[in-house]
Jmol script that loads the backbone (N, CA, C; Angstrom):
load data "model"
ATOM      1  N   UNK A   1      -8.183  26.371  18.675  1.00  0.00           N
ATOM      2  CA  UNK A   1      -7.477  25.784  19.794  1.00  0.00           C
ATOM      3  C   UNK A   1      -6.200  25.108  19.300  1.00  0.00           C
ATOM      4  N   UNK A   2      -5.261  24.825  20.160  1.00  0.00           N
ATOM      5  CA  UNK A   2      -3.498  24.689  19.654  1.00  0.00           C
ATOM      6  C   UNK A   2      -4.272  23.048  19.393  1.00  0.00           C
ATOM      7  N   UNK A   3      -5.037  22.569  20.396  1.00  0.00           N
ATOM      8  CA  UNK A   3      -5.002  20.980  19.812  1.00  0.00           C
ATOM      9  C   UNK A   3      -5.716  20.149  18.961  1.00  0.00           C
ATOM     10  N   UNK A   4      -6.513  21.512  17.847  1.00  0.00           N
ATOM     11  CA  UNK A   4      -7.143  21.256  16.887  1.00  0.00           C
ATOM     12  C   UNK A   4      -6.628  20.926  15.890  1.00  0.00           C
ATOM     13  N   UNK A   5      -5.166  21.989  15.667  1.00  0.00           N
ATOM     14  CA  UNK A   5      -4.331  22.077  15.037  1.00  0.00           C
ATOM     15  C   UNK A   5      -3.829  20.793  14.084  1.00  0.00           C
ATOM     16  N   UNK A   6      -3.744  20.863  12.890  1.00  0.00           N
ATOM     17  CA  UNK A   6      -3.467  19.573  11.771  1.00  0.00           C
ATOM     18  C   UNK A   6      -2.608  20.162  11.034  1.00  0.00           C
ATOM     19  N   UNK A   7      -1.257  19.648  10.535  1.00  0.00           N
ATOM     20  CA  UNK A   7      -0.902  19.901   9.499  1.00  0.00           C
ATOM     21  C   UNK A   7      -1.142  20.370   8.412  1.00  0.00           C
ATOM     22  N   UNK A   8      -0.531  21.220   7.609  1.00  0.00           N
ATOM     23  CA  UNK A   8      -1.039  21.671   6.317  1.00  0.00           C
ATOM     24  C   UNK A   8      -2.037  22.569   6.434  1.00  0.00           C
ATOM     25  N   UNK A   9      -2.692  23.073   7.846  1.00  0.00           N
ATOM     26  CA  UNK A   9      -3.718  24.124   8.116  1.00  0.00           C
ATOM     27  C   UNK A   9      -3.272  25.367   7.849  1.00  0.00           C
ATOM     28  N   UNK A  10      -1.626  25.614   7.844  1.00  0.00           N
ATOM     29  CA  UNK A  10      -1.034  26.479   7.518  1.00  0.00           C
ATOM     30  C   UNK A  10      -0.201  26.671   6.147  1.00  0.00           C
ATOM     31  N   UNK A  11      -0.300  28.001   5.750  1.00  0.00           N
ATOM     32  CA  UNK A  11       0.624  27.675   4.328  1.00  0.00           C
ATOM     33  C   UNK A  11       2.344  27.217   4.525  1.00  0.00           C
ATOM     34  N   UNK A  12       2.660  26.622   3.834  1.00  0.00           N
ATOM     35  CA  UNK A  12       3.712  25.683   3.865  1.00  0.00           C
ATOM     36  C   UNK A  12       5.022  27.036   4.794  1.00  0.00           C
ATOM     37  N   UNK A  13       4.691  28.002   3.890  1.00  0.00           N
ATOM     38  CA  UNK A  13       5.986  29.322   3.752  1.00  0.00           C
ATOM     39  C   UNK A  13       5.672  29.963   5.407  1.00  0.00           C
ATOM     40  N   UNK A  14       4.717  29.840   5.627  1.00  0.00           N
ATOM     41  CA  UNK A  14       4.286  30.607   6.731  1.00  0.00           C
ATOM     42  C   UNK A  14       4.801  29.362   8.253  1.00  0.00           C
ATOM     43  N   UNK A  15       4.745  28.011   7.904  1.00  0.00           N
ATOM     44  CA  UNK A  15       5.272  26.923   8.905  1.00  0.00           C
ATOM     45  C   UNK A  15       6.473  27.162   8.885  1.00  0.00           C
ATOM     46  N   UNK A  16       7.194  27.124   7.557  1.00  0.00           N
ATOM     47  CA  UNK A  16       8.525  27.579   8.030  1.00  0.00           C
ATOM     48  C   UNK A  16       8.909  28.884   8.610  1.00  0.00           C
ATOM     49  N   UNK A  17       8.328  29.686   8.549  1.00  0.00           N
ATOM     50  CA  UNK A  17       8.940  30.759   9.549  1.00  0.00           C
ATOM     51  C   UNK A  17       8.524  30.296  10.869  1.00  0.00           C
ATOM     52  N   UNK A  18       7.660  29.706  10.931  1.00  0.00           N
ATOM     53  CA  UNK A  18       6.706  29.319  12.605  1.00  0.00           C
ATOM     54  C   UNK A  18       7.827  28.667  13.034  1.00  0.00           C
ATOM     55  N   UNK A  19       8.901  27.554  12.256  1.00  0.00           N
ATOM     56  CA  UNK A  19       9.815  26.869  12.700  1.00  0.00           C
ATOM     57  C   UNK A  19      11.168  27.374  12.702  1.00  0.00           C
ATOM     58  N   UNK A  20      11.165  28.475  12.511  1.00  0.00           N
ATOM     59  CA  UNK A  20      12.500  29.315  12.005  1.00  0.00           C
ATOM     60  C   UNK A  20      13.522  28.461  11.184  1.00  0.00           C
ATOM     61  N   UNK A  21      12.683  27.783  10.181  1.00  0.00           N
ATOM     62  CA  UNK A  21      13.425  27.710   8.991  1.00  0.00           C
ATOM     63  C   UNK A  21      14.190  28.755   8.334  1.00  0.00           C
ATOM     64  N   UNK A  22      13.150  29.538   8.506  1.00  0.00           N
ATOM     65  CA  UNK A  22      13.362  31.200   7.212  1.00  0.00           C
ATOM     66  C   UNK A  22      13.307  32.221   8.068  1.00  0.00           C
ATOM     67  N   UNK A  23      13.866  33.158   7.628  1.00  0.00           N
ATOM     68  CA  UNK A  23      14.680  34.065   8.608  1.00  0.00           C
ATOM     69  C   UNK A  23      13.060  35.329   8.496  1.00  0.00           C
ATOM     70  N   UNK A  24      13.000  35.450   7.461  1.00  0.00           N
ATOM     71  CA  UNK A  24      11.669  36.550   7.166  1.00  0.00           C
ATOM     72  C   UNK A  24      10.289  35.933   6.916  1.00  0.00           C
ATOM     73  N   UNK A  25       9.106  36.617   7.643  1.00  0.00           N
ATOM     74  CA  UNK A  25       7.984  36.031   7.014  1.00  0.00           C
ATOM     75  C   UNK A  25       7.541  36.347   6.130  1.00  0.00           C
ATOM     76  N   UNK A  26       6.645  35.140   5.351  1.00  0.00           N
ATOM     77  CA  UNK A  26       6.220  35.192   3.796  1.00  0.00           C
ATOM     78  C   UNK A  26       5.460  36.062   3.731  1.00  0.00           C
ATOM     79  N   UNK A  27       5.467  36.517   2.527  1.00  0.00           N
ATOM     80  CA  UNK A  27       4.335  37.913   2.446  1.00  0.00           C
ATOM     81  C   UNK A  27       2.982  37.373   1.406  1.00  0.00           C
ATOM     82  N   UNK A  28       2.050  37.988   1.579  1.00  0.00           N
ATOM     83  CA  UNK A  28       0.931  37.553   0.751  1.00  0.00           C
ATOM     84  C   UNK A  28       1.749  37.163  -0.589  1.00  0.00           C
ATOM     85  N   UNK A  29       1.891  37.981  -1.471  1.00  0.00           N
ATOM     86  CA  UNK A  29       2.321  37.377  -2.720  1.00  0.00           C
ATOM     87  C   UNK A  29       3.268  36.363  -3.219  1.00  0.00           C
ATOM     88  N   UNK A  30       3.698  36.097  -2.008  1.00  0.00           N
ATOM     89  CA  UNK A  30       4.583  34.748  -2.177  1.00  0.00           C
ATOM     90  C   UNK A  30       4.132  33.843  -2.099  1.00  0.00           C
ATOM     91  N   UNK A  31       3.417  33.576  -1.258  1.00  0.00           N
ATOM     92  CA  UNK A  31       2.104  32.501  -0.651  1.00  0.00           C
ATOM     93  C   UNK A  31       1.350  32.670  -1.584  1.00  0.00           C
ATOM     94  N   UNK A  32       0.870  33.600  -2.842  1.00  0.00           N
ATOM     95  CA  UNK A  32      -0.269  33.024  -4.095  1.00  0.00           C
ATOM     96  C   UNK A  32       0.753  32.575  -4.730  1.00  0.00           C
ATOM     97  N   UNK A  33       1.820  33.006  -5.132  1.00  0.00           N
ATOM     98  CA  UNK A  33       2.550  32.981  -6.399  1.00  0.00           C
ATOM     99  C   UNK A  33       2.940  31.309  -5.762  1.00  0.00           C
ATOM    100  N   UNK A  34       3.275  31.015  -4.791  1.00  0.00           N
ATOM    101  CA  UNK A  34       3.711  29.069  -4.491  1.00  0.00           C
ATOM    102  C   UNK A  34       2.417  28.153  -4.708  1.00  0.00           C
ATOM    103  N   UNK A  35       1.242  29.195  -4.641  1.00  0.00           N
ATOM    104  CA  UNK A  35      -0.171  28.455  -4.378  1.00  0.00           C
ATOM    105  C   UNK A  35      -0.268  27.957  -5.943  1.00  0.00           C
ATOM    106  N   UNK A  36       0.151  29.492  -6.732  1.00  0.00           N
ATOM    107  CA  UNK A  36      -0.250  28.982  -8.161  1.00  0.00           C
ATOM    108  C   UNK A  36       0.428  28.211  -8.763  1.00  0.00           C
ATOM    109  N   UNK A  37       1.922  28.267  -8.684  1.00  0.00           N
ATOM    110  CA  UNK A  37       2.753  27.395  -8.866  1.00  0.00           C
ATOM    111  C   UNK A  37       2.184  25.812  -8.557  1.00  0.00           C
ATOM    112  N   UNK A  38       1.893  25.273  -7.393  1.00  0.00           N
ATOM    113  CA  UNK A  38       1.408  23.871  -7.147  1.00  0.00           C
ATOM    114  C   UNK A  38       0.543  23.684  -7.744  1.00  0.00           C
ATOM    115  N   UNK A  39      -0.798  24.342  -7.926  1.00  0.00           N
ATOM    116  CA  UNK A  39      -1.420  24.171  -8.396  1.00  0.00           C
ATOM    117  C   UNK A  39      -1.447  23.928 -10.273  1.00  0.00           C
ATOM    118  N   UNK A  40      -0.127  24.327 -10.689  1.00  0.00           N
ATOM    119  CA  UNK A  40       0.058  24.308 -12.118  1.00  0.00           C
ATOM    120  C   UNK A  40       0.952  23.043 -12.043  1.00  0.00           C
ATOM    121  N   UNK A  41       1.409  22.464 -11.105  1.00  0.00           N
ATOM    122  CA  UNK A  41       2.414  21.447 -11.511  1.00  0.00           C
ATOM    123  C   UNK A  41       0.977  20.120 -11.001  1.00  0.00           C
ATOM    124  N   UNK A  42       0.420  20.353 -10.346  1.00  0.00           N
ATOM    125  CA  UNK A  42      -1.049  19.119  -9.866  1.00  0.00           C
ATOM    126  C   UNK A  42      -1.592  19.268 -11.125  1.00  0.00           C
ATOM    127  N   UNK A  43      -1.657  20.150 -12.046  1.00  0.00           N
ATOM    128  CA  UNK A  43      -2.404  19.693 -13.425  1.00  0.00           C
ATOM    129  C   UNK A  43      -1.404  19.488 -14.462  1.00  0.00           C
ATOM    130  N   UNK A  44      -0.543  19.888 -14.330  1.00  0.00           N
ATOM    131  CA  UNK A  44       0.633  19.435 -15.349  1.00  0.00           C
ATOM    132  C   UNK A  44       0.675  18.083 -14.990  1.00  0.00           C
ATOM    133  N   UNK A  45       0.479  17.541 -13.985  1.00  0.00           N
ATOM    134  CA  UNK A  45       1.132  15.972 -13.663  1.00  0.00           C
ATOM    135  C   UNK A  45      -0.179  15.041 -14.057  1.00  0.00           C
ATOM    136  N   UNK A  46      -1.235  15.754 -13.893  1.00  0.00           N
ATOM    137  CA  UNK A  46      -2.212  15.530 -14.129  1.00  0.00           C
ATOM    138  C   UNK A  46      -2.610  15.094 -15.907  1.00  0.00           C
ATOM    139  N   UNK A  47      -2.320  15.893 -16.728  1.00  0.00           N
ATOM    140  CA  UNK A  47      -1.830  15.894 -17.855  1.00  0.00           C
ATOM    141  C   UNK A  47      -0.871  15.106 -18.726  1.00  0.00           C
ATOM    142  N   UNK A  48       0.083  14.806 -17.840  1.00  0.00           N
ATOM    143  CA  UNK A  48       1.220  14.203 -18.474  1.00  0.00           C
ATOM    144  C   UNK A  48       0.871  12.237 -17.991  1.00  0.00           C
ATOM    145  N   UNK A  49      -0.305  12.353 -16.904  1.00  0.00           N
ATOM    146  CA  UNK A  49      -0.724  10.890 -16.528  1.00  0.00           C
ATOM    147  C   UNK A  49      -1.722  10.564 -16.981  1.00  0.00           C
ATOM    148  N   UNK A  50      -2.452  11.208 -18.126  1.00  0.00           N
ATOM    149  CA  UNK A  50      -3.223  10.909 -18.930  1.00  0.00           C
ATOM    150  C   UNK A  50      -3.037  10.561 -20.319  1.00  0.00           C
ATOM    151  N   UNK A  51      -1.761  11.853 -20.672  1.00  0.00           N
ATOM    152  CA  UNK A  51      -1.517  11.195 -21.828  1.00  0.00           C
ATOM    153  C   UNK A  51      -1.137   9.903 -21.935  1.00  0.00           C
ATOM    154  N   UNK A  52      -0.474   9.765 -20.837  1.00  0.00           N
ATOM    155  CA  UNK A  52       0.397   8.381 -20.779  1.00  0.00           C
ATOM    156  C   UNK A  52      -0.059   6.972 -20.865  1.00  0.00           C
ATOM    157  N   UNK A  53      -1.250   7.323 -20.109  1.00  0.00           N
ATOM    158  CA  UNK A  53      -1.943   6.190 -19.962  1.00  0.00           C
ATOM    159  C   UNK A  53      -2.763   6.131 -21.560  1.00  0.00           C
ATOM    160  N   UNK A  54      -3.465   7.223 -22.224  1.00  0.00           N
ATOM    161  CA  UNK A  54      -3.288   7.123 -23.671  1.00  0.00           C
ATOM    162  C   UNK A  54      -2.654   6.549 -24.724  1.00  0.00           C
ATOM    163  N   UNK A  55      -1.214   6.547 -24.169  1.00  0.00           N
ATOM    164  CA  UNK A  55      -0.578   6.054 -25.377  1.00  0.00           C
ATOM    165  C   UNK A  55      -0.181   4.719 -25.252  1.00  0.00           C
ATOM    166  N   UNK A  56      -0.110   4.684 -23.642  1.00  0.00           N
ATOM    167  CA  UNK A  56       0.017   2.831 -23.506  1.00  0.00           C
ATOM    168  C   UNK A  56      -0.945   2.446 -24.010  1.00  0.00           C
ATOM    169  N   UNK A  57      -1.978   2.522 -24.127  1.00  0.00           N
ATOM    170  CA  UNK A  57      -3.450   1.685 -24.653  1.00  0.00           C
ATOM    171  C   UNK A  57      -3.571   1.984 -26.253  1.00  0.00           C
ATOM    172  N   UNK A  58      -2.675   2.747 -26.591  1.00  0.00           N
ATOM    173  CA  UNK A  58      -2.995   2.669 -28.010  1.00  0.00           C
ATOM    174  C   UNK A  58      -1.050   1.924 -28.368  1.00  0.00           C
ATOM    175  N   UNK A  59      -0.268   1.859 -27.197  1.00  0.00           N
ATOM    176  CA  UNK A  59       0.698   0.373 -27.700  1.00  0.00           C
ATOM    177  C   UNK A  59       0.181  -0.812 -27.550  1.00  0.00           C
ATOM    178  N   UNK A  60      -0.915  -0.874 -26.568  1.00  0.00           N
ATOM    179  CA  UNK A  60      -1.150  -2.141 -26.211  1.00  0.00           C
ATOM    180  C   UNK A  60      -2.127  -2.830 -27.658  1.00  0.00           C
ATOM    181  N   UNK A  61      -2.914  -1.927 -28.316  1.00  0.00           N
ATOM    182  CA  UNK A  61      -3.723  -1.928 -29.176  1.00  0.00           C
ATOM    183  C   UNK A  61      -2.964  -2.391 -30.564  1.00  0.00           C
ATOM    184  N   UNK A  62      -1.944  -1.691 -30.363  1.00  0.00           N
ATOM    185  CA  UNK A  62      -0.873  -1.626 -31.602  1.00  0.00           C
ATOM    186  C   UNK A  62      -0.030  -3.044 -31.738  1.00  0.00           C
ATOM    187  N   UNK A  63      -0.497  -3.384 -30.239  1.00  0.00           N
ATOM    188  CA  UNK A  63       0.812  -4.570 -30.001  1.00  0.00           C
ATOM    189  C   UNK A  63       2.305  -4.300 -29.800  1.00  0.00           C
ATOM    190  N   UNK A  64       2.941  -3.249 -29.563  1.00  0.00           N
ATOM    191  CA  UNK A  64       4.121  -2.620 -28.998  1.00  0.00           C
ATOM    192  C   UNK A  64       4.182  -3.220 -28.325  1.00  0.00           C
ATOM    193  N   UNK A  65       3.631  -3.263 -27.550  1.00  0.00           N
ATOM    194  CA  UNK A  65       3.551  -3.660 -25.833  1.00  0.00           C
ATOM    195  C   UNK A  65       2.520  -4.499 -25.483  1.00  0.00           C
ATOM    196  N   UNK A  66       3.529  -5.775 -24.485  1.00  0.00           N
ATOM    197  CA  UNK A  66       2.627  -6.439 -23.960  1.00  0.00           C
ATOM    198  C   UNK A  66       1.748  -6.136 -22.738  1.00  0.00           C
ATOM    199  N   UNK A  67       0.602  -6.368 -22.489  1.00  0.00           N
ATOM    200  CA  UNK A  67      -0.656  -6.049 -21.130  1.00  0.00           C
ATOM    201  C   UNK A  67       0.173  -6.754 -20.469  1.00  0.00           C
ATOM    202  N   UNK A  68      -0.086  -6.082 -19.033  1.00  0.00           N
ATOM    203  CA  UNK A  68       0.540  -7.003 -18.024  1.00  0.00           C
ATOM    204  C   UNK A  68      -0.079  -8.100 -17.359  1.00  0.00           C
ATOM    205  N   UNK A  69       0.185  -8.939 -17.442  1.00  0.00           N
ATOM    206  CA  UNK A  69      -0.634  -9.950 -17.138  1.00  0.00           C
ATOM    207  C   UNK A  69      -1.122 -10.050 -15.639  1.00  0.00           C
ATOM    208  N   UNK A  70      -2.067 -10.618 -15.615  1.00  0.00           N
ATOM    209  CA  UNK A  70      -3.089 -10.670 -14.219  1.00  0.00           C
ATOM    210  C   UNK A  70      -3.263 -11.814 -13.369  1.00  0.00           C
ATOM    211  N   UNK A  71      -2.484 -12.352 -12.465  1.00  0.00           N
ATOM    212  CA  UNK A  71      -2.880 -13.261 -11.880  1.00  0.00           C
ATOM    213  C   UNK A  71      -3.325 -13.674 -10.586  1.00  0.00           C
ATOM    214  N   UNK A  72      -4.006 -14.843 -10.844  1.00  0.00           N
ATOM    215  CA  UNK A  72      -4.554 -14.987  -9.567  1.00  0.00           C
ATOM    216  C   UNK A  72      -4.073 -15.538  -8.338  1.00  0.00           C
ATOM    217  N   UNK A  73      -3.995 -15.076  -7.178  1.00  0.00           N
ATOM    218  CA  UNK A  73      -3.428 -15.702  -5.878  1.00  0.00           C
ATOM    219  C   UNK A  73      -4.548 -16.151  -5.305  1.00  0.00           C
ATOM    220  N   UNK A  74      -3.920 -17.164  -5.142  1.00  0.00           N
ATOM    221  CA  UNK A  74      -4.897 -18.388  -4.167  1.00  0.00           C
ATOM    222  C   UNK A  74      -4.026 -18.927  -2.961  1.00  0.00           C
ATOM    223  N   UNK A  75      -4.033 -18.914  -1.793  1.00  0.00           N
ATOM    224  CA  UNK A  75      -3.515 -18.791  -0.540  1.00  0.00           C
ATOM    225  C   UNK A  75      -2.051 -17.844  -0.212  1.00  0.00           C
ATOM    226  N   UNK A  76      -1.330 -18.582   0.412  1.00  0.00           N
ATOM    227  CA  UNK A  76       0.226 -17.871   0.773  1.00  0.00           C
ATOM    228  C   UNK A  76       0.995 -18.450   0.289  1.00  0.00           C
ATOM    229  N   UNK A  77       2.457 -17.443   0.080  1.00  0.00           N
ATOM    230  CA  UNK A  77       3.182 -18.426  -0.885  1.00  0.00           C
ATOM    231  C   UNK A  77       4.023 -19.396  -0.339  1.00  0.00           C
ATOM    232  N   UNK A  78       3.962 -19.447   0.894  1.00  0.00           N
ATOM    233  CA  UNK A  78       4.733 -20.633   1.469  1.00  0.00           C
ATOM    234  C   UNK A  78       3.837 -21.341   1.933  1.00  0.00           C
ATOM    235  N   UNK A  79       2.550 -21.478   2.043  1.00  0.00           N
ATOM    236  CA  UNK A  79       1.483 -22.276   2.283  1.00  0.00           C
ATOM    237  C   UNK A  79      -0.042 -22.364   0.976  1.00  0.00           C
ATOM    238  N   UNK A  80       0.539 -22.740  -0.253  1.00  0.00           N
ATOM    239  CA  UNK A  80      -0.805 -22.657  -0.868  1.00  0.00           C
ATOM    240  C   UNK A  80      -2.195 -23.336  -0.524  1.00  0.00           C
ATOM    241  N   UNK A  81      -2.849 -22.924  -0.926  1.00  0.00           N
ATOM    242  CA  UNK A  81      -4.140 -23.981  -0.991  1.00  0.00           C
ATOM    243  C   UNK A  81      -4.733 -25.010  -1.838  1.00  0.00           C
ATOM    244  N   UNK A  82      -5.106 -25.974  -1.618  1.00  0.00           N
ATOM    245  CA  UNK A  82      -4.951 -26.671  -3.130  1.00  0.00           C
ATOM    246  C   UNK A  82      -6.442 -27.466  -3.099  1.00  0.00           C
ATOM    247  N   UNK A  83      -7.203 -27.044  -2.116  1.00  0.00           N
ATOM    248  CA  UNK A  83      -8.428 -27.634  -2.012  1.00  0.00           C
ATOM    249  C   UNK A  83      -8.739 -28.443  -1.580  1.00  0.00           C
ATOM    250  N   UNK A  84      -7.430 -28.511  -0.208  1.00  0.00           N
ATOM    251  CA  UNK A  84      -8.394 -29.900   0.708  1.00  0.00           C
ATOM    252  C   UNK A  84      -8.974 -29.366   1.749  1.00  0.00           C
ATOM    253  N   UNK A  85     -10.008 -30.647   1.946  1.00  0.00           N
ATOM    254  CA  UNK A  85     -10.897 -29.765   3.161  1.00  0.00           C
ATOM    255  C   UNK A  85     -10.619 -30.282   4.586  1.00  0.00           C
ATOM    256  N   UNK A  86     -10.252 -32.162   4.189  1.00  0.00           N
ATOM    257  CA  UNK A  86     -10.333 -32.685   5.426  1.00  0.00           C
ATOM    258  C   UNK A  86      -8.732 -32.603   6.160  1.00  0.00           C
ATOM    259  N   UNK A  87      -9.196 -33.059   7.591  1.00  0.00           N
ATOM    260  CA  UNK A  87      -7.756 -32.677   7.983  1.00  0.00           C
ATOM    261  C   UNK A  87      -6.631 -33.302   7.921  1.00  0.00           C
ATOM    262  N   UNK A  88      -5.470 -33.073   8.037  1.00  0.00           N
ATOM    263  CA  UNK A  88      -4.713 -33.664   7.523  1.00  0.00           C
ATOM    264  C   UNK A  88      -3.548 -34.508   8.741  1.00  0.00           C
ATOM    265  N   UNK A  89      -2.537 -35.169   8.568  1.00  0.00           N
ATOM    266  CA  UNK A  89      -1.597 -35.450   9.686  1.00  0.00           C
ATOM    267  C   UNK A  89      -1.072 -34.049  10.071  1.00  0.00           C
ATOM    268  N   UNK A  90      -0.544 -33.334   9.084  1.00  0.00           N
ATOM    269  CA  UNK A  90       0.222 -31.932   8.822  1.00  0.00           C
ATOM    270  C   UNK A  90      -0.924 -31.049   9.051  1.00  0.00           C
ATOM    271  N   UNK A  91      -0.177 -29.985  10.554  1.00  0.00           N
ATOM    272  CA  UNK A  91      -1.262 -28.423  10.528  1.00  0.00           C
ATOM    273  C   UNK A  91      -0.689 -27.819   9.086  1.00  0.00           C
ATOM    274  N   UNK A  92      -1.948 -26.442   9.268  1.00  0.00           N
ATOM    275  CA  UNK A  92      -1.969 -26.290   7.177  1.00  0.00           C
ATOM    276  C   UNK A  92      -2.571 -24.937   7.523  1.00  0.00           C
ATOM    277  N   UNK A  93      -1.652 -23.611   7.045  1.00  0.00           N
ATOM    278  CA  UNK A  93      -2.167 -22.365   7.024  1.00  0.00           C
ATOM    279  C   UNK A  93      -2.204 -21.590   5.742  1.00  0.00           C
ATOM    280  N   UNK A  94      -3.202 -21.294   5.435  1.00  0.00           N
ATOM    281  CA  UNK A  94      -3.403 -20.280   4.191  1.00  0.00           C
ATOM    282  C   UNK A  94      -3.890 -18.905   4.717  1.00  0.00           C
ATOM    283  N   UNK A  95      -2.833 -18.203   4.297  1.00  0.00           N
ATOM    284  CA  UNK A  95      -3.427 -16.471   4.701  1.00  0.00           C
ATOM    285  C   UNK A  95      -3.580 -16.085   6.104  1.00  0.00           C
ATOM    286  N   UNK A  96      -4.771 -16.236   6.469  1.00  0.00           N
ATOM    287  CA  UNK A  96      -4.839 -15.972   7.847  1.00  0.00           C
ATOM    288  C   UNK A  96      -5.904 -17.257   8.386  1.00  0.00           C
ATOM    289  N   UNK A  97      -5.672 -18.065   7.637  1.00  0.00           N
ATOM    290  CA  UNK A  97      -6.291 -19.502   8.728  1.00  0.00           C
ATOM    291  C   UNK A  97      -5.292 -20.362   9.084  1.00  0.00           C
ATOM    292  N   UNK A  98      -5.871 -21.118   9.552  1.00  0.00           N
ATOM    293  CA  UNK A  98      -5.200 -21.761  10.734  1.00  0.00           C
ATOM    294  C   UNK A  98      -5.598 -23.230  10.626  1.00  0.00           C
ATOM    295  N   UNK A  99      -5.485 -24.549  10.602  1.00  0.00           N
ATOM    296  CA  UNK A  99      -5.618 -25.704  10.381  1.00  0.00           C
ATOM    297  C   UNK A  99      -4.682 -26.592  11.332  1.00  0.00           C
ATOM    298  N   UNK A 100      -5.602 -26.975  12.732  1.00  0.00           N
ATOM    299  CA  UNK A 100      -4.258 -28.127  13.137  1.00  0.00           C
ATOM    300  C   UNK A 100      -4.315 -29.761  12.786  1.00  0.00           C
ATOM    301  N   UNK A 101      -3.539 -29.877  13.136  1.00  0.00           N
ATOM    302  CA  UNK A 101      -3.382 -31.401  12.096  1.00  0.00           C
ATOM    303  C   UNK A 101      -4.238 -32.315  13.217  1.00  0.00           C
ATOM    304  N   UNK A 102      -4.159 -33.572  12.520  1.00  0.00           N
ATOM    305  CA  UNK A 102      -5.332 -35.043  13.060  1.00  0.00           C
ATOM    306  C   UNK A 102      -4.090 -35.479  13.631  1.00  0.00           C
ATOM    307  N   UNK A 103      -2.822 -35.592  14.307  1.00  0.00           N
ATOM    308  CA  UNK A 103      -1.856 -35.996  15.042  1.00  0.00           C
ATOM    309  C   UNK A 103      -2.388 -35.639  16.176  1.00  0.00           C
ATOM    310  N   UNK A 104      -1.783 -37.229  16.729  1.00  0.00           N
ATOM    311  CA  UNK A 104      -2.559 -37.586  18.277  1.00  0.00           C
ATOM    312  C   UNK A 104      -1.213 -38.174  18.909  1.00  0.00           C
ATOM    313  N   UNK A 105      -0.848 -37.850  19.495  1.00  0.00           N
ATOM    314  CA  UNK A 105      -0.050 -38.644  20.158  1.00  0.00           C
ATOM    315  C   UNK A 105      -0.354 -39.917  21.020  1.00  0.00           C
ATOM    316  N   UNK A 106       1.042 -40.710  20.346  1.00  0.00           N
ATOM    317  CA  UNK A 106       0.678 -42.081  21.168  1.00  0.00           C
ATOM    318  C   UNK A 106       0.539 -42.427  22.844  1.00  0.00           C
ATOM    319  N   UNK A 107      -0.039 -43.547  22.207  1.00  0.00           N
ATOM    320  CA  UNK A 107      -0.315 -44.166  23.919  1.00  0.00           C
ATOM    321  C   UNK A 107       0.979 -44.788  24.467  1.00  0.00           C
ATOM    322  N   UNK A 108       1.334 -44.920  24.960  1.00  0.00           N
ATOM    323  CA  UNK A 108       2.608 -45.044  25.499  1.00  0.00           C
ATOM    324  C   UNK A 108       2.096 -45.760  26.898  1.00  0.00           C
ATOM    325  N   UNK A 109       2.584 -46.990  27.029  1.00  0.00           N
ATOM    326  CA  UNK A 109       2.415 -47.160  28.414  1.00  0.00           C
ATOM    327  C   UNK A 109       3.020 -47.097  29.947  1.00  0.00           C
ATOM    328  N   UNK A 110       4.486 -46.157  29.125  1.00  0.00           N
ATOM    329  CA  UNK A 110       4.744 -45.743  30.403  1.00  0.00           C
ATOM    330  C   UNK A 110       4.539 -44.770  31.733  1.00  0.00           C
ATOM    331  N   UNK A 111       3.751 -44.509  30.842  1.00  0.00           N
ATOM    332  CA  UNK A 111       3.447 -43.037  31.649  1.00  0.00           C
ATOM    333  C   UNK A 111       2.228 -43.805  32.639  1.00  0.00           C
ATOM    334  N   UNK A 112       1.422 -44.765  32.375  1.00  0.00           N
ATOM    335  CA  UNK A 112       0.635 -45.553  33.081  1.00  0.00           C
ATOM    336  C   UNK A 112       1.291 -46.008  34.493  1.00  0.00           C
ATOM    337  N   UNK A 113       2.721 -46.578  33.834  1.00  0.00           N
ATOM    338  CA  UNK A 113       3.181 -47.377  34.882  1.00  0.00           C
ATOM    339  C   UNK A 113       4.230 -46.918  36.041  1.00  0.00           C
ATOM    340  N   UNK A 114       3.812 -46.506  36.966  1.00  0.00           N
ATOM    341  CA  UNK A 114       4.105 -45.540  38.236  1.00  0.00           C
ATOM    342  C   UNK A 114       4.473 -46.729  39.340  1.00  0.00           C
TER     343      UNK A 114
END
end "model"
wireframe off; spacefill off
backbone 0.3
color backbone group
């Protein structure tokens, strides 16, 4: 059915003619020969991100290179947290909470006097 239809259900060469990108449609052997092609560059990349990660760990080992260091976040950076619990005069948000402040507004006695 047309509204089953997902991307990439089709070979890449064959969408572009569907879109008249390309003037001729792809013929079987073009469509293996691109298939094999990707498929040799997904293990080539594959390959080349292993070694890599290989040889960083044997700089890091070596001391070449420094590990990247790891740190920890503890609230937001325009609102940290610092471990209070009770409330404060000041509302107080970390991340996705929410804290309103112990401000009360005054008594005022004009508003009494009518």
């Amino acid at each position: 059915e047309a509204y089953q239809y997902q991307m990439g259900d089709f070979p890449t060469e064959w969408e572009a003619w569907i879109r008249k990108k390309r003037k001729d449609p792809p013929t079987i052997e073009e469509i293996l020969k691109n298939e094999n092609y990707r498929e040799e560059m997904k293990q080539k990349i594959k390959d080349v991100s292993e070694r890599d990660k290989l040889l960083q760990a044997k700089e890091y080992k070596e001391g070449l290179v420094a590990e990247p260091g790891h740190t920890q976040v503890k609230g937001h950076a325009s609102a940290p947290y610092y471990g209070k619990m009770e409330p404060s005069q000041d509302p107080t948000s970390t991340a996705n909470t929410f804290q309103p402040g112990a401000w009360m507004p005054p008594d005022s006695g004009s508003s009494q006097k009518k």
